[in-house]
PLY file of the C-alpha trace (Angstrom):
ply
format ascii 1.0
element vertex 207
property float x
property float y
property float z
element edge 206
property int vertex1
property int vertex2
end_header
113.47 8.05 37.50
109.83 8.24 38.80
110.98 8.64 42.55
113.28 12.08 40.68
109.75 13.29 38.82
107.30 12.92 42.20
110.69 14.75 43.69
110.76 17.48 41.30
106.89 17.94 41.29
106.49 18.49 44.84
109.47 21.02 44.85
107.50 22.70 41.89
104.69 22.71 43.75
106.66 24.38 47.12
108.27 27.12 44.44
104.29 27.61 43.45
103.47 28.14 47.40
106.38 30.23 48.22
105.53 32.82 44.47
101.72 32.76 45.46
103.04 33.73 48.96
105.08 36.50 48.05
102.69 37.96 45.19
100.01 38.34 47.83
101.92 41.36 49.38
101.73 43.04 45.72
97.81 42.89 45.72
95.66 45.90 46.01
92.07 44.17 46.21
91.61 41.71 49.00
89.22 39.32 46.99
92.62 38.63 44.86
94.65 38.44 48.10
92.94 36.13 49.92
92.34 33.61 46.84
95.75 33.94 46.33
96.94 33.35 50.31
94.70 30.19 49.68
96.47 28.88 46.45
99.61 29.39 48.61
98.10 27.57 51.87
96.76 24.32 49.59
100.47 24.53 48.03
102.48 24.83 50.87
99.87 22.09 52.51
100.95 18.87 49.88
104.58 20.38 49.96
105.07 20.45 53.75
103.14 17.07 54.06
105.44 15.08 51.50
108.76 16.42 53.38
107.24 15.88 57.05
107.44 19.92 57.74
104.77 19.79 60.70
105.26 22.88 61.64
104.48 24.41 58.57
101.93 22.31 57.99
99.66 22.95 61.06
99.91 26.86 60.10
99.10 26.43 56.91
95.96 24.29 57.81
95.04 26.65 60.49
95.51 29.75 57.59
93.29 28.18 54.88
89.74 28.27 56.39
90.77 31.46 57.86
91.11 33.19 54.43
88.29 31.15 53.34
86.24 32.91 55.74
87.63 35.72 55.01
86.96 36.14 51.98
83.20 34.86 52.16
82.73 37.76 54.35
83.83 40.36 51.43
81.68 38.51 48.94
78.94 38.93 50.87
79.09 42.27 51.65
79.63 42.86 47.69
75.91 41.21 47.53
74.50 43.00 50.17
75.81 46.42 48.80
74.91 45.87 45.13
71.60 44.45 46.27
70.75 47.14 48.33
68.49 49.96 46.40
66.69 53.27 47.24
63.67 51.28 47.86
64.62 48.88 50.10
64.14 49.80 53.95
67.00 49.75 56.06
66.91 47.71 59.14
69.19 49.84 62.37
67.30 47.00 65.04
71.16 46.12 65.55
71.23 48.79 67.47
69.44 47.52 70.42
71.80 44.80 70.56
74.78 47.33 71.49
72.95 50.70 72.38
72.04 51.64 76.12
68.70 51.63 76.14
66.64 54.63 77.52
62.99 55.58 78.32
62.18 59.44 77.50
58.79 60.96 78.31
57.23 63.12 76.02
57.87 66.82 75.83
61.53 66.46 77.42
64.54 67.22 74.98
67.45 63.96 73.92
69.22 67.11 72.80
69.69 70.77 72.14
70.95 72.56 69.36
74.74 73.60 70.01
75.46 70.69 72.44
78.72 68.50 71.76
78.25 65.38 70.07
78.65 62.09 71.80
75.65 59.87 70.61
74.10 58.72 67.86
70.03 57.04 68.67
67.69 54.20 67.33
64.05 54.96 67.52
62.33 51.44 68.66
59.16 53.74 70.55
57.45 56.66 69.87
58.27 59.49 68.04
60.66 62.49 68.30
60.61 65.97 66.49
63.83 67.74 65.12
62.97 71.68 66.15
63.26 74.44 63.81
63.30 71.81 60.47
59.82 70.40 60.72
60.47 67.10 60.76
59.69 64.03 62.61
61.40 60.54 62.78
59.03 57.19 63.38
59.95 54.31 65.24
62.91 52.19 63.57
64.52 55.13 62.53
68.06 56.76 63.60
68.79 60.36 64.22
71.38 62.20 65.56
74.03 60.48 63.20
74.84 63.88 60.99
76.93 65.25 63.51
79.26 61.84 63.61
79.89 62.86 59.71
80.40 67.21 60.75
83.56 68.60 61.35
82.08 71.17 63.41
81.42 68.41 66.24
77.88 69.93 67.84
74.57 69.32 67.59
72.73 71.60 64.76
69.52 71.27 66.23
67.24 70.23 68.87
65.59 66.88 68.98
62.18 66.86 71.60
59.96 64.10 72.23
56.68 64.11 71.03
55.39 61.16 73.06
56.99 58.47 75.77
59.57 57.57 73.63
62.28 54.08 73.83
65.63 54.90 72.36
69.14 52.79 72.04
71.83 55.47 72.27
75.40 54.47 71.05
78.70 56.37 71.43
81.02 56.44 69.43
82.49 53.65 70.64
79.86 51.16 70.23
78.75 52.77 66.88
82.21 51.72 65.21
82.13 48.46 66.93
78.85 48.04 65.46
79.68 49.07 62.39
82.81 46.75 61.97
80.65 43.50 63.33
77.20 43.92 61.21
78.53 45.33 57.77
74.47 45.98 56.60
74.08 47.87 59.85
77.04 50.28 58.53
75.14 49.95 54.74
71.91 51.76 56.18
73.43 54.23 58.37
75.91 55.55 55.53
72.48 55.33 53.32
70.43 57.25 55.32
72.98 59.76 56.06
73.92 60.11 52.03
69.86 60.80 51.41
69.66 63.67 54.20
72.63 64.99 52.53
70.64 65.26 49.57
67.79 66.42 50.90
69.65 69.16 52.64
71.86 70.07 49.60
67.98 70.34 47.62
66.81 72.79 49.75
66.32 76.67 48.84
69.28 78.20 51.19
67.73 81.63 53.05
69.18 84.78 51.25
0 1
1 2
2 3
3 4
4 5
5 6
6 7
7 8
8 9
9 10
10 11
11 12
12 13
13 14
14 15
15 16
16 17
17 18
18 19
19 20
20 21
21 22
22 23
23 24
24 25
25 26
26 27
27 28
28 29
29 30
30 31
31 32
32 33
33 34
34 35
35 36
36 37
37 38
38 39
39 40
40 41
41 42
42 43
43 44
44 45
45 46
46 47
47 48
48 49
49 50
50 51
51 52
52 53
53 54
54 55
55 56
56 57
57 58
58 59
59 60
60 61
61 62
62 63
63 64
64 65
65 66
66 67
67 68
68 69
69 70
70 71
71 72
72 73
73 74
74 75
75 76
76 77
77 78
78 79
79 80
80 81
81 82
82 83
83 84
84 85
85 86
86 87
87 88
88 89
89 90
90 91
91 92
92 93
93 94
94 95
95 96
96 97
97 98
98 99
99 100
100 101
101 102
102 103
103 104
104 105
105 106
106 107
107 108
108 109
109 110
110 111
111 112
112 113
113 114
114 115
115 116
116 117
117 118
118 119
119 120
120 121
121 122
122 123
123 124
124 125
125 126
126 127
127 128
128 129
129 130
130 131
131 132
132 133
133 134
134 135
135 136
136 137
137 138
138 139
139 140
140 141
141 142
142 143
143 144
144 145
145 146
146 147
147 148
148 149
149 150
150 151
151 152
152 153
153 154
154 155
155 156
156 157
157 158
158 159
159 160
160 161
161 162
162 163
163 164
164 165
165 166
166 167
167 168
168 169
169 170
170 171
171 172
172 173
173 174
174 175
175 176
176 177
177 178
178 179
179 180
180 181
181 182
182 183
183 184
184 185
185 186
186 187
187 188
188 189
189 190
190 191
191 192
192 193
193 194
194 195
195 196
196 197
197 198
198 199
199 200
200 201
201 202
202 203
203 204
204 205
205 206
């Protein structure tokens, strides 16, 4: 009778991995989904190890930490995006980590008004002037990153050094790449761009 209960336990418990399993493809939030896929891995764990399923076993050891993992890394980035306020400065020195670096003397022109889009740059030197808007960017700022968020695909104005100037330029390429490996990197560029859309929308249009 107690060898039928232990028995009858661990098949509960496979029934339990194999429901977890399957509810996990209902789920529309991935925190939920990947607690879930865990329940299912520590259940399928004690249900393949009583029966001597190795083969199950060894995937479901190897899946565990990897939705641990997973899901520290959404956690995280809930903390970093609720922590991050209007005050706070955003940090883009990723960006020298993946840009192409390039030293610009002053007076001469990154680029003019009209031209097509294929960077966006990270000020670590000097300072550059937008043309025709009367603004300047500092060092440890980004510009250039509207037009990756404009349909119209060109520059809408032209950026000019105003001295010897260091920039990290990134294509598109290694801007997504970027933004898929250093989440708070992707934070303060969509932050900056959602304040200059702001700004832009606040200004008296020309009549």
């Amino acid at each position: 009778m107690e060898f039928l209960t232990s028995h009858q336990f661990i098949e509960a418990v496979g029934w339990l991995a194999a429901v977890s399993k399957l509810a996990t493809f209902a789920m529309h939030s991935m925190i939920p989904l990947r607690i879930l896929a865990m329940v299912s891995s520590v259940c399928f764990i004690v249900y393949s190890g009583m029966f001597q399923l190795w083969p199950l076993l060894v995937i479901e050891i190897v899946l565990l930490p990897i939705n641990a993992y997973r899901l520290y890394e959404i956690v995280a980035l809930r903390r970093l995006v609720t922590h991050m306020t209007d005050e706070s400065e955003p940090d883009f020195s990723a960006a020298m980590a993946y840009g192409k670096k390039r030293v610009i003397e002053a007076g001469n022109v990154i680029f003019n008004k009209g031209d097509p889009v294929d960077s966006l740059y990270y000020l670590a030197e000097g300072c550059v002037e937008v043309e025709d808007q009367n603004v300047t960017v500092p060092a440890g700022k980004i510009f250039g990153e509207m037009a990756f968020f404009n349909a119209s695909a060109v520059r809408s104005a032209t950026v000019r050094c105003l001295e010897d100037t260091v920039v990290y330029e990134l294509d598109e390429k290694r801007f997504t790449r970027l933004q898929y490996e250093d989440p708070k990197f992707a934070m303060a560029v969509m932050r900056t761009v959602t304040k200059r859309l702001v700004a832009n929308a606040a200004q008296p249009q020309a009549t």
